[in-house]
mmCIF file of the N, C-alpha and C atoms, coordinates in Angstrom:
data_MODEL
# 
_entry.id   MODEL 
# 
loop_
_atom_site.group_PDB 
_atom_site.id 
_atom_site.type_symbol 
_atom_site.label_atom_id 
_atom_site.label_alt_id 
_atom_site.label_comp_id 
_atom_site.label_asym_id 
_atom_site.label_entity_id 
_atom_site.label_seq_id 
_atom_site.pdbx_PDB_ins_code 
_atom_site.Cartn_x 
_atom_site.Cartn_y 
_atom_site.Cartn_z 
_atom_site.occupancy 
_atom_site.B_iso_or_equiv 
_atom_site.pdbx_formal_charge 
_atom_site.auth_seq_id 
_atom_site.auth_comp_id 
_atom_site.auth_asym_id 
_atom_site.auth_atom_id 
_atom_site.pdbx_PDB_model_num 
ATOM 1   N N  . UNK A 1 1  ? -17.034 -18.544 86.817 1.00 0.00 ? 1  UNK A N  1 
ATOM 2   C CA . UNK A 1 1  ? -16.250 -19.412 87.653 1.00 0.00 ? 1  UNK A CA 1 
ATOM 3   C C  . UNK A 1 1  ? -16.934 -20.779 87.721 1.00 0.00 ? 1  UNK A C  1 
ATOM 4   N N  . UNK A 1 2  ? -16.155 -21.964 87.700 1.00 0.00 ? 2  UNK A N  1 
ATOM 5   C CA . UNK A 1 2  ? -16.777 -23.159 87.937 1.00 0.00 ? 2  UNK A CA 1 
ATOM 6   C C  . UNK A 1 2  ? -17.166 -23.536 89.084 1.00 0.00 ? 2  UNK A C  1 
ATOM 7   N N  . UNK A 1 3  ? -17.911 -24.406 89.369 1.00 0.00 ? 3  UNK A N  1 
ATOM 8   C CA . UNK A 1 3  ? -18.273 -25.021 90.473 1.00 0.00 ? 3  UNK A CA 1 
ATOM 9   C C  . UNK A 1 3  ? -17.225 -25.839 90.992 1.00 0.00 ? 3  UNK A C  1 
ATOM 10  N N  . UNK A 1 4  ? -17.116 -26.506 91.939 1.00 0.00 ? 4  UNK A N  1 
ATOM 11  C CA . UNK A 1 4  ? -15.909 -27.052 92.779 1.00 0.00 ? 4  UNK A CA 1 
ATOM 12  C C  . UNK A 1 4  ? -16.713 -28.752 93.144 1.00 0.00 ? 4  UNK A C  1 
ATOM 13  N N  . UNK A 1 5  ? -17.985 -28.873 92.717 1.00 0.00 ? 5  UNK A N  1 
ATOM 14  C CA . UNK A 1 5  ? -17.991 -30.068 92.953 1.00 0.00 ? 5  UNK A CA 1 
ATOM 15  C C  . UNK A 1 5  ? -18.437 -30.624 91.593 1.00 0.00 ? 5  UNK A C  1 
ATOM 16  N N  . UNK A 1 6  ? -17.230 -32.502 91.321 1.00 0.00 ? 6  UNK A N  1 
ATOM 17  C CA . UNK A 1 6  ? -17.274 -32.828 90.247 1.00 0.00 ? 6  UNK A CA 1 
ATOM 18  C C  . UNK A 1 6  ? -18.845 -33.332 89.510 1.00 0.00 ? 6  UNK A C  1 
ATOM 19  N N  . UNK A 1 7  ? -19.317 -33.308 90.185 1.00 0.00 ? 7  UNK A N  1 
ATOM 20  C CA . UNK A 1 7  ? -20.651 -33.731 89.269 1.00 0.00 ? 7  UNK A CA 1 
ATOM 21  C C  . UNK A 1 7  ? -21.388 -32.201 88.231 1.00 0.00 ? 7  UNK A C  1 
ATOM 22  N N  . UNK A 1 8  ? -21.178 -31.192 89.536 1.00 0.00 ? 8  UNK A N  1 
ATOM 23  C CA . UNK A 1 8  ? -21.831 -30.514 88.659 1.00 0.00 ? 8  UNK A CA 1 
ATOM 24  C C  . UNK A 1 8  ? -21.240 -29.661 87.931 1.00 0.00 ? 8  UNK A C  1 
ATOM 25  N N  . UNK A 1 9  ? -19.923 -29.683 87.913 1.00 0.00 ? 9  UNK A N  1 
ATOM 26  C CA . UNK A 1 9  ? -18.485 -29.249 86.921 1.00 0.00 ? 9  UNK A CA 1 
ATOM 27  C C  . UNK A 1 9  ? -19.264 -30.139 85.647 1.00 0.00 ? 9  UNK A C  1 
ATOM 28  N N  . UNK A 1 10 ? -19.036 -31.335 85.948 1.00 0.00 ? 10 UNK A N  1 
ATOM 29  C CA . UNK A 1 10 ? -19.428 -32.344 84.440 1.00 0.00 ? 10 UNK A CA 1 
ATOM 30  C C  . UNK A 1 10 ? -20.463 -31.653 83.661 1.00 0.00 ? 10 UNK A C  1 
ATOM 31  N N  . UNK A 1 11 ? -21.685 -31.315 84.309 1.00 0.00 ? 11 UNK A N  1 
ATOM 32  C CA . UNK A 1 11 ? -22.894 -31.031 84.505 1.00 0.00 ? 11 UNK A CA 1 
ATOM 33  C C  . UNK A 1 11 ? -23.049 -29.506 83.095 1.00 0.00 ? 11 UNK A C  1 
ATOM 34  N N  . UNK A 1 12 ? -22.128 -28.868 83.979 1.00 0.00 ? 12 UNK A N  1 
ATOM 35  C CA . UNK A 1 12 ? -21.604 -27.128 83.380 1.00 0.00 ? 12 UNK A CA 1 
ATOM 36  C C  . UNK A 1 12 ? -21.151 -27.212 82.139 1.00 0.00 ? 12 UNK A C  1 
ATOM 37  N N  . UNK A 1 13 ? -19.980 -28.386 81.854 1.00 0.00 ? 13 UNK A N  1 
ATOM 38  C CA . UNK A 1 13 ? -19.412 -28.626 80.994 1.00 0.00 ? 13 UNK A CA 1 
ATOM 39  C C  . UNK A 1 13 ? -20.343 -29.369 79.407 1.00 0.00 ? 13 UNK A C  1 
ATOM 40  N N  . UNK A 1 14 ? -20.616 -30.252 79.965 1.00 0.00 ? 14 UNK A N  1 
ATOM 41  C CA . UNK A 1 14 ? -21.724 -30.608 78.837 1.00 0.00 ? 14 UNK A CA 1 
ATOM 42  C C  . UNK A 1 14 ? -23.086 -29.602 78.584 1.00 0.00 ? 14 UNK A C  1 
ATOM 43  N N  . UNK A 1 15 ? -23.276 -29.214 79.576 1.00 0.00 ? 15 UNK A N  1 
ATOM 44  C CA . UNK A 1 15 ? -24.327 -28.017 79.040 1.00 0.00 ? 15 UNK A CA 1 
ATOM 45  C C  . UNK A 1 15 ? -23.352 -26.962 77.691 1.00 0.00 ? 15 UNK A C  1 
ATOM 46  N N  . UNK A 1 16 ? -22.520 -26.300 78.130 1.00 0.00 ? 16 UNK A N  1 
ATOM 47  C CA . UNK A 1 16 ? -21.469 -25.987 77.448 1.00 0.00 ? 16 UNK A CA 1 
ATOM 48  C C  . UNK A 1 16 ? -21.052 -26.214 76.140 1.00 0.00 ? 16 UNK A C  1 
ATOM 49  N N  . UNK A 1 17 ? -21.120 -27.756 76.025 1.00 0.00 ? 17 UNK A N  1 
ATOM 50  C CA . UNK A 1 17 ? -20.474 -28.261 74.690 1.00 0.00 ? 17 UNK A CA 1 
ATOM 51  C C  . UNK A 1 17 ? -21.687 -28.294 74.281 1.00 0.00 ? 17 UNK A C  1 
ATOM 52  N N  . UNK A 1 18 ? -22.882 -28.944 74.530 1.00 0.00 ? 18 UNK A N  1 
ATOM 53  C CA . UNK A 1 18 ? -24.115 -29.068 74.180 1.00 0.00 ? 18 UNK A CA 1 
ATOM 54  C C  . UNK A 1 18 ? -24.673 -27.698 73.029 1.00 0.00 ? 18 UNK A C  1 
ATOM 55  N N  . UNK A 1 19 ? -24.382 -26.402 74.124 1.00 0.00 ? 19 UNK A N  1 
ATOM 56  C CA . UNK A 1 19 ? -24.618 -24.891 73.764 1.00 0.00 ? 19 UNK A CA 1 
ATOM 57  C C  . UNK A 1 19 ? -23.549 -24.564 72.087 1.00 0.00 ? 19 UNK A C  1 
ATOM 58  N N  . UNK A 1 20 ? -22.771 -25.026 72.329 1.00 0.00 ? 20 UNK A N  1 
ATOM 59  C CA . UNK A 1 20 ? -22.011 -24.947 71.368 1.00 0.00 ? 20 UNK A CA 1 
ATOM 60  C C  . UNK A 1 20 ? -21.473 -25.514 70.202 1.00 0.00 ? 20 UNK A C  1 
ATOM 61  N N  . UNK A 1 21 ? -22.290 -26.697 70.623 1.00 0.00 ? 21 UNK A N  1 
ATOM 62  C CA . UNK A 1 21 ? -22.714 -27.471 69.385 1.00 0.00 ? 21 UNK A CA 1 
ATOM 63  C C  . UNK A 1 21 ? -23.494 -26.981 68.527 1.00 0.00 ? 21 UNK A C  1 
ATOM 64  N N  . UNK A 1 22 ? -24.819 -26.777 69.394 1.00 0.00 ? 22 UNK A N  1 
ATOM 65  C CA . UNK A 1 22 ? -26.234 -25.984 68.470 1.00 0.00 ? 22 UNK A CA 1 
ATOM 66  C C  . UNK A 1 22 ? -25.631 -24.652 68.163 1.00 0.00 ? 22 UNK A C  1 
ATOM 67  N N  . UNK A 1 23 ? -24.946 -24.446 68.584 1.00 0.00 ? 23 UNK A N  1 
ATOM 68  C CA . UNK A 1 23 ? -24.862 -23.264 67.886 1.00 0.00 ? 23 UNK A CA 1 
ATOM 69  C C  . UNK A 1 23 ? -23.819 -23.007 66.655 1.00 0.00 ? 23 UNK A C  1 
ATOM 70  N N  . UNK A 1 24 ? -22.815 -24.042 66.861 1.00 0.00 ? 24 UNK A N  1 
ATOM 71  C CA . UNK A 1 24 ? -22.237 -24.233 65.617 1.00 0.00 ? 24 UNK A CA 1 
ATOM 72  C C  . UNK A 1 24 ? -22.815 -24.947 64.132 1.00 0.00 ? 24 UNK A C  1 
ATOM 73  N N  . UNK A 1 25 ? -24.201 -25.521 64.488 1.00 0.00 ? 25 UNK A N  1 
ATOM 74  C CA . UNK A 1 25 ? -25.101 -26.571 63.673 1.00 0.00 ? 25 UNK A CA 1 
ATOM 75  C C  . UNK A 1 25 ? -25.641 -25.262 63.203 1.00 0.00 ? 25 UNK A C  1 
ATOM 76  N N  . UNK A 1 26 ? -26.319 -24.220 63.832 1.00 0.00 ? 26 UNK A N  1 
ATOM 77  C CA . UNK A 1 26 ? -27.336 -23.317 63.653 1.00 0.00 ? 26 UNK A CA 1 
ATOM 78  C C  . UNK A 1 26 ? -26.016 -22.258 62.373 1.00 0.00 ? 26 UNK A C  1 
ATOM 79  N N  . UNK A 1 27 ? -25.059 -22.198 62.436 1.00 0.00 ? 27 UNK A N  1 
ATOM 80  C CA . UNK A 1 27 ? -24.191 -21.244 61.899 1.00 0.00 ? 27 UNK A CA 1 
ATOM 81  C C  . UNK A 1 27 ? -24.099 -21.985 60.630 1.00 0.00 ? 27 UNK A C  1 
ATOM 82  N N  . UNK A 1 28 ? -23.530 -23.502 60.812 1.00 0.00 ? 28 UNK A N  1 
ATOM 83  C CA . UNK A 1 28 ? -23.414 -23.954 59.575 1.00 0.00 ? 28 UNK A CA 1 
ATOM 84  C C  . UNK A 1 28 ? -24.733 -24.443 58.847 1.00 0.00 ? 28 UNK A C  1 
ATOM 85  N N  . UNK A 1 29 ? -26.004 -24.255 59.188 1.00 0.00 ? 29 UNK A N  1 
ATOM 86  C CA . UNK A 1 29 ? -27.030 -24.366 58.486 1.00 0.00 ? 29 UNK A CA 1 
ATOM 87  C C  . UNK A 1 29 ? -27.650 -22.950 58.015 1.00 0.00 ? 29 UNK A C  1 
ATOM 88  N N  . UNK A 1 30 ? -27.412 -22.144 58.328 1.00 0.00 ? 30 UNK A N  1 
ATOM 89  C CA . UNK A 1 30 ? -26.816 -20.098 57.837 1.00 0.00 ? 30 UNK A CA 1 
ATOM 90  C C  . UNK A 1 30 ? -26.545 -20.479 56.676 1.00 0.00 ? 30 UNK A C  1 
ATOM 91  N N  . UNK A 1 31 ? -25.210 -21.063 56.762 1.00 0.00 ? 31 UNK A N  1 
ATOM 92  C CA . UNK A 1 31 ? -24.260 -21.303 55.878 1.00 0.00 ? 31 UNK A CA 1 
ATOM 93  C C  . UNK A 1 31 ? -24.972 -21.457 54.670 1.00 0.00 ? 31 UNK A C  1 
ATOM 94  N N  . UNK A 1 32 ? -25.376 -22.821 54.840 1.00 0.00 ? 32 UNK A N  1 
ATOM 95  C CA . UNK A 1 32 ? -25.866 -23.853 53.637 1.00 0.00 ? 32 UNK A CA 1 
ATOM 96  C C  . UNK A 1 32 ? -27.356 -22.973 53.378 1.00 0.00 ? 32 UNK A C  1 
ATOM 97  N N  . UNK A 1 33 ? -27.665 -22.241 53.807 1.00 0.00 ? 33 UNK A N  1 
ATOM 98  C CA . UNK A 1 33 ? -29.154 -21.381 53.312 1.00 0.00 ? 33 UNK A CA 1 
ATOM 99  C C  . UNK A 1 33 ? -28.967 -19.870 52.747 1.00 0.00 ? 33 UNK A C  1 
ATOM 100 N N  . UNK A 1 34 ? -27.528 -19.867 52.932 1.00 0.00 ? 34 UNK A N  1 
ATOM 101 C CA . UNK A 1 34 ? -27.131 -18.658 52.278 1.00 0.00 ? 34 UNK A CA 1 
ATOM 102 C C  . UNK A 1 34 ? -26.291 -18.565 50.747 1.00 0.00 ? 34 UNK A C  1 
ATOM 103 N N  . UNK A 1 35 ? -25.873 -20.589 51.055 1.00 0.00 ? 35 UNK A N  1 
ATOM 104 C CA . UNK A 1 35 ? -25.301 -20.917 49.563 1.00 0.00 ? 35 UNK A CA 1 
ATOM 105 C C  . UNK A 1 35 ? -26.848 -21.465 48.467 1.00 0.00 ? 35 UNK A C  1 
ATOM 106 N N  . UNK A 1 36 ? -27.300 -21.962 49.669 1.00 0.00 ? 36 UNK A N  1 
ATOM 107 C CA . UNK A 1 36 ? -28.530 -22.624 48.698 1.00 0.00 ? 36 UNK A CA 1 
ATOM 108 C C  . UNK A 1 36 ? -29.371 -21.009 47.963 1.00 0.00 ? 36 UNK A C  1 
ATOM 109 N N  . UNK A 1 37 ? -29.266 -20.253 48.594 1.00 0.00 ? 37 UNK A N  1 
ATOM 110 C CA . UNK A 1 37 ? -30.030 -18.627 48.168 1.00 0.00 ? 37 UNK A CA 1 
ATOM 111 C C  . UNK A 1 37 ? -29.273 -18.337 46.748 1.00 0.00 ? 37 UNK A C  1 
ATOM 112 N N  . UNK A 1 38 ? -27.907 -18.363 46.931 1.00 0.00 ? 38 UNK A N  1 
ATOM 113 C CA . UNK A 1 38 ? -26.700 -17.891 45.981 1.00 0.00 ? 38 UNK A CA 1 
ATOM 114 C C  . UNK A 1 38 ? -27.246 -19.111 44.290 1.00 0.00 ? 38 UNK A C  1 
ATOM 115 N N  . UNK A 1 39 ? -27.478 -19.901 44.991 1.00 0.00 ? 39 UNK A N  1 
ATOM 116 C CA . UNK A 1 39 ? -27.416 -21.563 43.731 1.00 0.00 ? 39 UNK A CA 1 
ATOM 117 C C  . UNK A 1 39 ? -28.391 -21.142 43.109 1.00 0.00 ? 39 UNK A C  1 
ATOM 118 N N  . UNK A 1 40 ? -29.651 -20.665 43.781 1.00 0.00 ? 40 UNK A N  1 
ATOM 119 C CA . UNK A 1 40 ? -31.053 -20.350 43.489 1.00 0.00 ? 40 UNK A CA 1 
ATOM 120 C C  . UNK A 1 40 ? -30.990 -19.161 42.319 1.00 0.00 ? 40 UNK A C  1 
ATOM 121 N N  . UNK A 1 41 ? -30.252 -17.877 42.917 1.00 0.00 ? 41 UNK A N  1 
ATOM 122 C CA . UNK A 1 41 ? -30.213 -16.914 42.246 1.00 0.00 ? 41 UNK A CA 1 
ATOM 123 C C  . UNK A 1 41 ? -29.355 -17.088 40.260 1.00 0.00 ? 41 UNK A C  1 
ATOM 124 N N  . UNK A 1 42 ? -28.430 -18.281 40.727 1.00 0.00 ? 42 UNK A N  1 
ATOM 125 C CA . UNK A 1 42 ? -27.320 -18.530 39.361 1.00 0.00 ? 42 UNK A CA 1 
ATOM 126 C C  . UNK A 1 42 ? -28.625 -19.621 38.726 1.00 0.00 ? 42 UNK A C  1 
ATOM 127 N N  . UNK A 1 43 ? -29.087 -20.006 39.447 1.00 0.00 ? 43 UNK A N  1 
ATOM 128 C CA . UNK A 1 43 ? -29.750 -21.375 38.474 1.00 0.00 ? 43 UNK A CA 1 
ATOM 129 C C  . UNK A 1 43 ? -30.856 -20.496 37.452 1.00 0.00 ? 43 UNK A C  1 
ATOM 130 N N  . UNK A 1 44 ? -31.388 -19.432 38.228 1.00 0.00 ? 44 UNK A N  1 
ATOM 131 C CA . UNK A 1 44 ? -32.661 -18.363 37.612 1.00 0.00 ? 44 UNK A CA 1 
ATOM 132 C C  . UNK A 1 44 ? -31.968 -17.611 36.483 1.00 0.00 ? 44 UNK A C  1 
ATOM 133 N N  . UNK A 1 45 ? -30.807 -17.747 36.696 1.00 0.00 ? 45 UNK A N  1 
ATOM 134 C CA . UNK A 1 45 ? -30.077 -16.559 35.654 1.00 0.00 ? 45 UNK A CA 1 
ATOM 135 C C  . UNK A 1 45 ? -29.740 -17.251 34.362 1.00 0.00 ? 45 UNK A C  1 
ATOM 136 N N  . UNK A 1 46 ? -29.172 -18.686 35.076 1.00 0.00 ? 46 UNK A N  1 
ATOM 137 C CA . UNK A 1 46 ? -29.043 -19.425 33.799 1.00 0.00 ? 46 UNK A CA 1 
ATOM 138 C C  . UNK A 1 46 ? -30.233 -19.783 33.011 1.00 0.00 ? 46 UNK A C  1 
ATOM 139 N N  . UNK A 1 47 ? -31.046 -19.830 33.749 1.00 0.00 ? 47 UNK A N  1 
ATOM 140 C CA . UNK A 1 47 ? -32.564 -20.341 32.817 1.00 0.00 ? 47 UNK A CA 1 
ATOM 141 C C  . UNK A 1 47 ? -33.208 -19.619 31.953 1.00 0.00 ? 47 UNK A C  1 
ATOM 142 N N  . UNK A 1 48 ? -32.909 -18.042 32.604 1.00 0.00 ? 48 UNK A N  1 
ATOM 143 C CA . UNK A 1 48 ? -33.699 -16.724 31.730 1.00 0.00 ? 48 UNK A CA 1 
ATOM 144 C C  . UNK A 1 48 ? -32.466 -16.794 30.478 1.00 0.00 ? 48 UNK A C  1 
ATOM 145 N N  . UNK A 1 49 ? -31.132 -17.103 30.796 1.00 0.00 ? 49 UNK A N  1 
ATOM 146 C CA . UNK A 1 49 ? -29.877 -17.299 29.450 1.00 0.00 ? 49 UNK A CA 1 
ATOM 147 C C  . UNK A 1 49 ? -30.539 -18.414 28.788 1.00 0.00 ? 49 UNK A C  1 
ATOM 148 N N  . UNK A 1 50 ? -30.639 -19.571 29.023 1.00 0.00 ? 50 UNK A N  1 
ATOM 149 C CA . UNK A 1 50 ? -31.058 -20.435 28.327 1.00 0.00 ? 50 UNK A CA 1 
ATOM 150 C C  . UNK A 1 50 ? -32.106 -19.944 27.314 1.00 0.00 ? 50 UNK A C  1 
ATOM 151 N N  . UNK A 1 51 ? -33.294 -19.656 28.075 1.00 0.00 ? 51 UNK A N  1 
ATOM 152 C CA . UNK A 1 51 ? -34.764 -19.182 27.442 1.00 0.00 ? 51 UNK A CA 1 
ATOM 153 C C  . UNK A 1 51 ? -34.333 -18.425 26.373 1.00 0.00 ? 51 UNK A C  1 
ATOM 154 N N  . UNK A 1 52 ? -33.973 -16.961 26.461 1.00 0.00 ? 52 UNK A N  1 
ATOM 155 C CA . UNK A 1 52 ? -33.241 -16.425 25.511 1.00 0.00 ? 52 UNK A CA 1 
ATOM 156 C C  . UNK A 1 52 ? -32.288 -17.152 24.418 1.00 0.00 ? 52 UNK A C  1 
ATOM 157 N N  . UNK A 1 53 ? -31.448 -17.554 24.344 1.00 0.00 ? 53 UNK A N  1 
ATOM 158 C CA . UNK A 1 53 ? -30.692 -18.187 23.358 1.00 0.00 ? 53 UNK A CA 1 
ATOM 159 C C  . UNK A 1 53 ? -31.635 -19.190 22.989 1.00 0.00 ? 53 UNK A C  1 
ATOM 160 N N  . UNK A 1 54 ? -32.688 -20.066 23.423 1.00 0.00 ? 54 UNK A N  1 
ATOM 161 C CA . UNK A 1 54 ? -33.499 -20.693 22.600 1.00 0.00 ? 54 UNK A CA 1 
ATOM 162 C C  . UNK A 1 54 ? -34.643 -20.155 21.760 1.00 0.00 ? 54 UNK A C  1 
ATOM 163 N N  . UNK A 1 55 ? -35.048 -19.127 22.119 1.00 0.00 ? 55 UNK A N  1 
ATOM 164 C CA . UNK A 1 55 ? -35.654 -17.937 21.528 1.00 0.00 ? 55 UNK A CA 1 
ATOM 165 C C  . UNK A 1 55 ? -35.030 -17.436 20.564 1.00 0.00 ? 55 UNK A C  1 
ATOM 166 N N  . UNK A 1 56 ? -33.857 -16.727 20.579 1.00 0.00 ? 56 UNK A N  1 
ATOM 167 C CA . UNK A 1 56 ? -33.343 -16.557 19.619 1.00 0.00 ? 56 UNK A CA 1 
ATOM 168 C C  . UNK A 1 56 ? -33.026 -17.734 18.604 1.00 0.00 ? 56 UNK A C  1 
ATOM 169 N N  . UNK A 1 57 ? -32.590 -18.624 18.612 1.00 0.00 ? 57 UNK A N  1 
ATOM 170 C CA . UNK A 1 57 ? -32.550 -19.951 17.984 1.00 0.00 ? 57 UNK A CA 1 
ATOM 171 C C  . UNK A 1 57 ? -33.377 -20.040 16.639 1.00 0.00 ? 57 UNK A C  1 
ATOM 172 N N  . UNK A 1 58 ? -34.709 -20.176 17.766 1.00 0.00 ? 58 UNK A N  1 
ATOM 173 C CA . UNK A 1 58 ? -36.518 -20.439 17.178 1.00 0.00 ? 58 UNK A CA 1 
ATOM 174 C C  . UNK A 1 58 ? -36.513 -19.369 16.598 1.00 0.00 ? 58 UNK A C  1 
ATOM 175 N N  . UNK A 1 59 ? -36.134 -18.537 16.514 1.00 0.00 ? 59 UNK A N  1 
ATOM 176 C CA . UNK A 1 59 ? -36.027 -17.437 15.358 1.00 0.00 ? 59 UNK A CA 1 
ATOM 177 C C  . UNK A 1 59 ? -35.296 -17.167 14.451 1.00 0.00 ? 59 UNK A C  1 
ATOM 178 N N  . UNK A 1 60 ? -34.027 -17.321 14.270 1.00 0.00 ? 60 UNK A N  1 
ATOM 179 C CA . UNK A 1 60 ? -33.272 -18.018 13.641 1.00 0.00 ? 60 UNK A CA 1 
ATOM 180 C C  . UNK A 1 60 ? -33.609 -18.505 12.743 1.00 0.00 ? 60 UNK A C  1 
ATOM 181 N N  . UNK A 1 61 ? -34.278 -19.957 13.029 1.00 0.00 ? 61 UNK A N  1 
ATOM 182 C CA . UNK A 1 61 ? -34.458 -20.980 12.240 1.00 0.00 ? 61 UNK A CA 1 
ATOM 183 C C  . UNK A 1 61 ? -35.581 -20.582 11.475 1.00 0.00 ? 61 UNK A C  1 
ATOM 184 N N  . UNK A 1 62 ? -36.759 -19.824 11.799 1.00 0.00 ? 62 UNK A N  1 
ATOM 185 C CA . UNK A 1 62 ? -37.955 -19.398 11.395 1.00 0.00 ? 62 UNK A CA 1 
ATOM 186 C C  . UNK A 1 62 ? -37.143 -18.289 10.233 1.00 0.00 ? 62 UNK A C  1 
ATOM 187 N N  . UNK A 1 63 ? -36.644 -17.640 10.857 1.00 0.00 ? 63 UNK A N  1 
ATOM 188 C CA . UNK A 1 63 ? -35.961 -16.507 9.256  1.00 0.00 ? 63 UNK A CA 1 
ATOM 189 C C  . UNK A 1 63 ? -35.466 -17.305 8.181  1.00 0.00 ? 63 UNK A C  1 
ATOM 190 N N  . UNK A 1 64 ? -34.596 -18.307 9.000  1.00 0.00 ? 64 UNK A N  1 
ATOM 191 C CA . UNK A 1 64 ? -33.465 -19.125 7.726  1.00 0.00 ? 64 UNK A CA 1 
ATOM 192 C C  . UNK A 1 64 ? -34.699 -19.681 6.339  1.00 0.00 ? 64 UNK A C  1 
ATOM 193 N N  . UNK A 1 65 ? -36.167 -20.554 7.491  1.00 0.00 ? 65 UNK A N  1 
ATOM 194 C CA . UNK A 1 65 ? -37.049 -20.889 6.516  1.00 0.00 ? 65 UNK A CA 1 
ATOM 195 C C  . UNK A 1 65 ? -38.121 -19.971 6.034  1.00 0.00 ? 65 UNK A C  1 
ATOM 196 N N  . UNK A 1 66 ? -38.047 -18.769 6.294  1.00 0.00 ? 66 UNK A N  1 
ATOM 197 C CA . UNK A 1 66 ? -38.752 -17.849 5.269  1.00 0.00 ? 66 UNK A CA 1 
ATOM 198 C C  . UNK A 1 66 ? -37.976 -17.458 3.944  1.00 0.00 ? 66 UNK A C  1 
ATOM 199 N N  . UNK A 1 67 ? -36.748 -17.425 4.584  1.00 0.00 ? 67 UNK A N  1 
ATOM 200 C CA . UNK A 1 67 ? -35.400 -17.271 3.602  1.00 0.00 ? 67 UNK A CA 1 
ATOM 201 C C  . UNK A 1 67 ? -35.912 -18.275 2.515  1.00 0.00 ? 67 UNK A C  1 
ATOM 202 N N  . UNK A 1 68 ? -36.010 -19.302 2.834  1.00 0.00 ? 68 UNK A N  1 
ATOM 203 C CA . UNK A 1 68 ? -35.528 -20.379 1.667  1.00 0.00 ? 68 UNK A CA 1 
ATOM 204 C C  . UNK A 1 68 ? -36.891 -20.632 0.934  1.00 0.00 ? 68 UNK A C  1 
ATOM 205 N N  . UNK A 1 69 ? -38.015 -20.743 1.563  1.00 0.00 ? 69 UNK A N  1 
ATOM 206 C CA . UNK A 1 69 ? -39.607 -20.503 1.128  1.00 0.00 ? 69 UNK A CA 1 
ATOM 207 C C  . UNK A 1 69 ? -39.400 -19.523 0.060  1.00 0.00 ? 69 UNK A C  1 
ATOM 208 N N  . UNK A 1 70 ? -38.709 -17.932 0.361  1.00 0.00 ? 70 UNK A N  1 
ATOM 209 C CA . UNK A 1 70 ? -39.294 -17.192 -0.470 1.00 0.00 ? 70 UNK A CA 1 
ATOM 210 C C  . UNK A 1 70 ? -38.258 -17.219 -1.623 1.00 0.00 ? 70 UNK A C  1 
ATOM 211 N N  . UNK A 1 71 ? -36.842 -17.711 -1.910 1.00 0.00 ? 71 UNK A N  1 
ATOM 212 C CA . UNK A 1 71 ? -36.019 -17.879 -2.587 1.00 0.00 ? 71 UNK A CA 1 
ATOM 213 C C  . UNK A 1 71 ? -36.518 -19.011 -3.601 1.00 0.00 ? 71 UNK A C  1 
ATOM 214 N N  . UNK A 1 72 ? -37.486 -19.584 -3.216 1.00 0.00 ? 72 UNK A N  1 
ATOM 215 C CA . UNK A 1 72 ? -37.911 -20.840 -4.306 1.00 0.00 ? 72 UNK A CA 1 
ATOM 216 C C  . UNK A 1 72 ? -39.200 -20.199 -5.252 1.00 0.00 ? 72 UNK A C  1 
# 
């Protein structure tokens, strides 16, 4: 129940919005630490893909020139 006198109605009220501010800041910074976790996990995945396909590559290219070394 509110209080009945206007000052400390005001008083209640901004405590209120105040409360619910931080706490909507605190949810949407959840947020952004639960996407930044997600970015983290795709960026690691792409890198171990990368590594691999350049690995394979470097090998690749190392067969193609044993290939042609031993063909001469």
């Amino acid at each position: 129940m509110y209080p009945t006198d206007p000052d400390v109605f005001l008083l209640v009220r901004r405590q209120e919005h105040a409360t619910f501010t931080r706490d909507s800041e605190h949810r949407r910074v959840a947020r952004a630490r639960a996407r930044l976790a997600h970015d983290e996990l795709r960026v690691q995945r792409a890198w171990e893909e990368l590594t691999a396909a350049l690995a394979e590559s470097a090998q690749s290219r190392q067969s193609l020139a044993d290939l042609v070394h031993s063909s001469r």
